[in-house]
N, C-alpha and C positions, 0 to 999 in steps of 0.2 A: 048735613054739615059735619065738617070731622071735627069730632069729641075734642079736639087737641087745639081748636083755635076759640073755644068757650071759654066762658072765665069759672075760674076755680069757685065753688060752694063757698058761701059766707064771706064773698069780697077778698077771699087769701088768696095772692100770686102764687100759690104751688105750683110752681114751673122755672124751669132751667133753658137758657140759651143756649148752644152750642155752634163753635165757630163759622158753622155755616149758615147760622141763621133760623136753624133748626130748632123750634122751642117743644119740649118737653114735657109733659103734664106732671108732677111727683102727685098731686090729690089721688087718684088711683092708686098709686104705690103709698102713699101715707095711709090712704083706708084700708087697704089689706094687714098693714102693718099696726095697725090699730085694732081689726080683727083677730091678728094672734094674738096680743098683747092681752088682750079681753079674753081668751081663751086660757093664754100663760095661769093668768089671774085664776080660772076654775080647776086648771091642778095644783096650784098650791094648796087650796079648801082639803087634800084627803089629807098633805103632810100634817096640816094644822089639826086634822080629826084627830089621828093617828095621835098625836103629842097630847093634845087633849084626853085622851083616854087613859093615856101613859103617865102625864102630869109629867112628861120631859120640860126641860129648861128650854130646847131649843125652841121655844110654840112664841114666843117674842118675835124674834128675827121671820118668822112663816107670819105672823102678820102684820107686821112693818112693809115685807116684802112685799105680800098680798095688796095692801092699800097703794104700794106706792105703781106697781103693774097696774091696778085698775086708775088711777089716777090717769096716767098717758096713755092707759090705752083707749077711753072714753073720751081722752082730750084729742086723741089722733080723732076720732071716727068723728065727733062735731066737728074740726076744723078741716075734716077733707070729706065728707057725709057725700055718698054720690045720690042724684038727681035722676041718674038715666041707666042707659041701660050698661051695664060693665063689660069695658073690652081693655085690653092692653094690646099696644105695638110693640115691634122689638127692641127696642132702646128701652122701654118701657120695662119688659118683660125680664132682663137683663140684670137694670136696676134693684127690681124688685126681688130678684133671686138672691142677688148678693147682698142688698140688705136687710131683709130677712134676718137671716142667719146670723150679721155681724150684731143686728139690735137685740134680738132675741138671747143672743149670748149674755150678754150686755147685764139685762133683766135679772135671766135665769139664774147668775153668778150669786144674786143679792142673799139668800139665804144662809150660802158657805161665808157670805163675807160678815153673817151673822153674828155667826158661829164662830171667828176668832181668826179664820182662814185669812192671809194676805190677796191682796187682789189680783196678784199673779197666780197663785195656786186657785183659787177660786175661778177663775177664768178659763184658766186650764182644764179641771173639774169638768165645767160646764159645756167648754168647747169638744173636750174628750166625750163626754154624754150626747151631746143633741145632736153630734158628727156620726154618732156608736160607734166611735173608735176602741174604748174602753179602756184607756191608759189611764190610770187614776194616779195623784199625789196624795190620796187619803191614806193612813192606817191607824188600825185598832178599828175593823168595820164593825167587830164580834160584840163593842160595848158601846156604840155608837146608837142616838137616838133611832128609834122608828122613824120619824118625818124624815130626815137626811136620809135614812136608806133609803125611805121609800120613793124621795124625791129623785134622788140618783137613778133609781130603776126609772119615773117616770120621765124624765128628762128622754133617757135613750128610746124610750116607748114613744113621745110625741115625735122626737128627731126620724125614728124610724119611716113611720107614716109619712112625715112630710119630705123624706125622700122618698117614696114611692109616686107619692102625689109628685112631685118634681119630676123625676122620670120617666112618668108613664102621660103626664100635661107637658108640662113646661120645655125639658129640653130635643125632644125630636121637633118641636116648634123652631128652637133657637136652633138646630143642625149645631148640635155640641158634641163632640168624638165620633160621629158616626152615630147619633142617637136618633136621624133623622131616619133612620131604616126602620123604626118603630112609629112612626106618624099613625095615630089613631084619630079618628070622630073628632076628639079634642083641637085639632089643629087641623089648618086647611091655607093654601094655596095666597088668601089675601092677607096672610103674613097677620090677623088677628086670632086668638082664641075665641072661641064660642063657647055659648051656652054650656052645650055637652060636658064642656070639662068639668062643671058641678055635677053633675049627673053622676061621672067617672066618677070623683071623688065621692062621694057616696057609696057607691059599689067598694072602693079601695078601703072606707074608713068600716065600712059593716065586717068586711072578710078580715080584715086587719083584728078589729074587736075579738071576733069569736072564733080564731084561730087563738089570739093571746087567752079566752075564758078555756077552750079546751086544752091548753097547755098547763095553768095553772090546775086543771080538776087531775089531770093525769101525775102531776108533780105530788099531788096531796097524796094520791092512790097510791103513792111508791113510799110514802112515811113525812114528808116533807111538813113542815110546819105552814100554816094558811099564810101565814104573812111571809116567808120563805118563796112562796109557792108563788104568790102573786109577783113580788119585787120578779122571783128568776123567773116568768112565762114572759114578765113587758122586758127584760133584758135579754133571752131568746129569741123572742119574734121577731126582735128589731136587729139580731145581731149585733149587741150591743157588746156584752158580757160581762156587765157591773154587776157586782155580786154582794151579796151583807154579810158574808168572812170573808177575812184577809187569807184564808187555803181558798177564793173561788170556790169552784164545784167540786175539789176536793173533800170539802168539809164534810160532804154528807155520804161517802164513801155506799154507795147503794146503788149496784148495776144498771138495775131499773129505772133510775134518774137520768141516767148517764144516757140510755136505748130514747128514753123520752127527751131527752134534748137533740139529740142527735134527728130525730125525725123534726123538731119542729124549727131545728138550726134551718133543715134542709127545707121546710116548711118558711121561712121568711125569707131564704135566698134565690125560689123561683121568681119566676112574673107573674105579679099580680093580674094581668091578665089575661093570665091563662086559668084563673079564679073562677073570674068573671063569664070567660067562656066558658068553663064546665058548667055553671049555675045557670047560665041561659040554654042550655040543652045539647052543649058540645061535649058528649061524651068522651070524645076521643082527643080534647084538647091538651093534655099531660100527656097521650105516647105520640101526639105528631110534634111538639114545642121542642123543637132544636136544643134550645139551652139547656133545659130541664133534663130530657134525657145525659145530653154529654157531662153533665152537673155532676149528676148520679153516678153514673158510670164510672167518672174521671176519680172522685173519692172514694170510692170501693176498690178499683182496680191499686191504685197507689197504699190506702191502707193495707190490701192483700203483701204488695211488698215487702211495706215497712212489718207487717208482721212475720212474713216469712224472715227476715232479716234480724227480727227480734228475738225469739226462738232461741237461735241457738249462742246466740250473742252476751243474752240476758239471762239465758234458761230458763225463761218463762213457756209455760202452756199455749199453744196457737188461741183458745178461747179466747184468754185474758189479754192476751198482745193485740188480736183484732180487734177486741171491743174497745182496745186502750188506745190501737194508733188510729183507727175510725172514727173516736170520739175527738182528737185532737186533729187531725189533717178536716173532719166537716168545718169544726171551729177554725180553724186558719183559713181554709178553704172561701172560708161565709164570713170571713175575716167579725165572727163572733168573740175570739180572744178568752172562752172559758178555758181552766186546766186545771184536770186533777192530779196532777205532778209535776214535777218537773224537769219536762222532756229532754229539757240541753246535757241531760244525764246520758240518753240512751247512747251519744257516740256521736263523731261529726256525718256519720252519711247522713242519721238520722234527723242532725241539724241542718246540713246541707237540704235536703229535699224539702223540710219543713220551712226554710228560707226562700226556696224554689216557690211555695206555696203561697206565701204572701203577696205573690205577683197575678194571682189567678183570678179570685175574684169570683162573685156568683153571677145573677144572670141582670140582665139589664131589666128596668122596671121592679126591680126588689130592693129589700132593704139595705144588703149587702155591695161590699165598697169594693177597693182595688179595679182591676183593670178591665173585670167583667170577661163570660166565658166568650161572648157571640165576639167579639172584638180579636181573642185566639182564633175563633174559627174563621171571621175576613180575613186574615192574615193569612190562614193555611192557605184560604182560596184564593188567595190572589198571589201566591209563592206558588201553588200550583198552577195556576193559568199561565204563569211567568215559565215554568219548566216546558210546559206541553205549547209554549209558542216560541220558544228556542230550540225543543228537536222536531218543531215543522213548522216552517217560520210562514208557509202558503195555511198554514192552519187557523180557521176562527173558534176562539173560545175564549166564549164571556164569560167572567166570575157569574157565579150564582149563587144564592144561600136561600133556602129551605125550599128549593124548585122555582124561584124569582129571580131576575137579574138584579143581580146589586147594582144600586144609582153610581153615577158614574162620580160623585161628590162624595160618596161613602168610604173607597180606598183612601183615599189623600187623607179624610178626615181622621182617618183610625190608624193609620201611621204617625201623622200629626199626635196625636193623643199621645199613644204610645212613645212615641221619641220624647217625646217634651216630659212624659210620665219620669222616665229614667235619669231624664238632663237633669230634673228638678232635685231627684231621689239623690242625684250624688252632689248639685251644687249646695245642698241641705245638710250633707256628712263632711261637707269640708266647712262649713259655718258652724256647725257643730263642735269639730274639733278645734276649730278656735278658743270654746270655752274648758278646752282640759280634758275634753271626752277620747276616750281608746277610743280607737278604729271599729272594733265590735259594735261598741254599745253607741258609736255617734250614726257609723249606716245602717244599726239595725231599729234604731228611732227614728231616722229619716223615714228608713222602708215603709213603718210598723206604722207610722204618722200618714204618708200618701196612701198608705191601702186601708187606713181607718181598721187596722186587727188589734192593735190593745197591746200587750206584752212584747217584748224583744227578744235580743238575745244575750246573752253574760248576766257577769252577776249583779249586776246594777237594775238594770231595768226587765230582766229573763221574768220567766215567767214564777219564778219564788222571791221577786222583788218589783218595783214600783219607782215611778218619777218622782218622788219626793224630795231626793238630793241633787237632785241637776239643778245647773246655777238657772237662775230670773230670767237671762235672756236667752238659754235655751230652749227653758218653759215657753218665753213668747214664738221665739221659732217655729216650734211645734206647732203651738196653739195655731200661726200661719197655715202650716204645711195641711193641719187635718181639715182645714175649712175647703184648702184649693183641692186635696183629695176628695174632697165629698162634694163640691157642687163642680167634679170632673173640669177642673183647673180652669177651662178658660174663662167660665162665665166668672171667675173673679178677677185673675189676669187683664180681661176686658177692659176692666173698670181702672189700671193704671195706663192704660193706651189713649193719649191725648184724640189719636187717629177715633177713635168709639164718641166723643162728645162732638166730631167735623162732622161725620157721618149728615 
């Protein structure tokens, strides 16, 4: 019998009609959304250690919040508690993606709102963390409790994860930009997930862990403080780049910091499953992974630029210039948003390319946002298939990516992406300058906002300043823009299309 014509757990109608007759389960989507909530609940427990040990002020607001997250999240999982066995369809699966994210923000805000934050900056905060965009409204990070930083680092640390988990389960199921060119075990043909994808997940949440524990042990080895060390490995791995000073990564001026983030930026911007396949006996899964390689590549060769360029521009030493535009093009790159300067100094080419970079993106199935590499390389290939069947028009050649024919739904889909990426990026800067924003600093928040990188460009929002003074409803704006960035626009989009409840 299908799951969807049973009646909801404990006599609750958890289901929605839609115009065509079409009834809906929400109890699955409410119990998962119950599960994180229950979860939300066991990372507040370290903010509140943390303030406990400190005797910070802020350890009130961490356990107000704490009670009032375990309260609903225990009330979701009895009022939609599943019976059987767990599946989602895709209206389902949809659902659950986008509210996810809008409830969990919701939550996670409660501790800033603690703390004296209004409900827009608080909101902001939290949507900029669990997106790991990294645009913050906070300052004064250097004399700010332990629980607040530490909760800011965990925010982007949970968001991180459950974007990979999203990317690597959820959306080549839903075919979202071209993510169905990634169909793993987790997804299959009757338009249900299976089992497997808890499995996956498992796999994602161990490597995820002890990538963040080796980053932290390597941060300490370079001089870093343990709590320094922890906050910046969950704001690394996740590409996050919330930091506990207001200089970011600048504060600890220490080459060796710098070399260790830099591997482990590049470290949570691959696919996680290519992790996966190394540990199950695929040695060779890192030099065959398409993205990976071109990842690597693509940020060495451009940093070689910008340093050659640096040189004699700035009269700095080729050493210092490569280690300095290397470490800031990974960060744009893995739209991570760390900076130990402030780049918009070196000149406009240097901004021009670094502007260029926010459009890049890392590799799909990572933690990293913006428009992803493999989505560049459809495009090359199917601009190339387009030239070589216009000077021989009797000529057949099918796109292919990594020695596979690309599905024939995968072009449309990743143009689709792509066009609508940029429609948005600029219907965004002209909402923006509604509120009194220069031209700079309105598209380079839009940009910075869809690619989920954190800092801008000028002196407002650039990377030696912060969102703090943009007016409330650009704040909301944002807060928009970095959610439809990060759950890869449609799957929220979806959700205001009368057309998705006919279905």
């Amino acid at each position: 019998m299908d799951e969807r014509a049973q009646p909801a757990p404990l006599g609750f109608a958890w289901q929605v009609k839609g115009a065509d007759g079409v009834i809906t389960r929400l109890s699955p989507i409410i119990f998962v959304i119950g599960v994180l909530l229950c979860g939300l609940s066991v990372l507040l427990i370290l903010p509140i250690i943390a303030d406990l040990v400190t005797g910070s002020p802020t350890l009130g607001p961490f356990v107000i919040s704490l009670v009032i997250t375990t309260f609903f999240g225990v009330a979701f999982l009895l009022a939609a508690r599943q019976s059987r066995d767990f599946a989602l369809d895709v209206r389902q699966a949809f659902i659950l993606t986008a509210a996810s994210w809008l409830v969990l923000s919701s939550f996670s805000a409660l501790p800033f709102l603690g703390i004296g934050v209004d409900f827009t900056d608080a909101y902001f905060e939290t949507v900029s963390g669990l997106t790991t965009t990294g645009s913050t409204v906070l300052t004064g990070l250097d004399t700010m409790s332990p629980g607040i930083l530490l909760w800011r680092s965990e925010l982007q640390w949970a968001g991180g994860v459950g974007i990979v988990v999203m990317a690597i389960v959820l959306l080549p199921f839903l075919r979202v930009g071209g993510m169905q060119l990634f169909r793993t075990e987790s997804s299959d043909n009757s338009e249900r997930i299976v089992p497997n994808a808890f499995s996956l997940m498992s796999w994602i949440i161990g490597i995820y862990a002890g990538l963040t524990i080796l980053c932290a042990l390597g941060y300490i080895a370079t001089g870093m403080s343990t709590f320094d060390a922890i906050c910046h490995a969950m704001t690394t791995l996740s590409t996050g780049g919330y930091s506990t000073h207001d200089a970011s990564f600048g504060f600890f001026e220490a080459p060796a910091a710098e070399w260790i983030a830099i591997v482990f930026m590049l470290a949570g911007a691959v696919p996680f499953v290519m992790y996966i396949r190394f540990l199950q006996g695929d040695r060779a899964a890192p030099v065959r992974d398409p993205q990976a390689k071109s990842l690597v590549l693509f940020v060495v060769v451009v940093a070689l630029i910008t340093a050659l360029w640096l040189v004699p521009h700035l009269h700095d030493n080729f050493g210092h210039a490569f280690r300095s535009s290397l470490f800031h093009i990974v960060s744009i790159v893995t739209t991570t948003g760390y900076a130990t300067t402030d780049y918009t100094l070196w000149g406009p080419f240097v901004v021009g390319i670094f502007f260029m970079l926010m459009f890049v993106g890392g590799c799909a199935g990572s933690t990293a946002g913006s428009i992803k590499i493999y989505r560049h390389q459809v495009i090359f290939v199917v601009i190339r298939t387009q030239l070589l069947r216009l000077s021989g028009p009797h000529r057949v050649a099918r796109p292919q990516y990594n020695g596979a024919p690309i599905p024939a739904d995968v072009p449309s889909s990743v143009l689709a992406f792509i066009a609508l990426f940029f429609v948005l990026v600029g219907l965004f800067t002209v909402a923006l300058t509604a509120y009194g924003l220069d031209l700079v600093t309105a598209l380079s928040a839009s940009a910075t906002a869809m690619a989920n990188v954190g800092p801008g460009f000028g002196d407002v929002i650039g990377p030696a300043g912060n969102f703090q003074s943009l007016p409330a409803g650009a704040k909301w704006l944002l807060s928009f823009e970095m959610l439809l960035g990060r759950l890869e626009i449609f799957t929220l989009l979806l959700m205001l299309d009368p057309q998705f409840w006919r279905r």
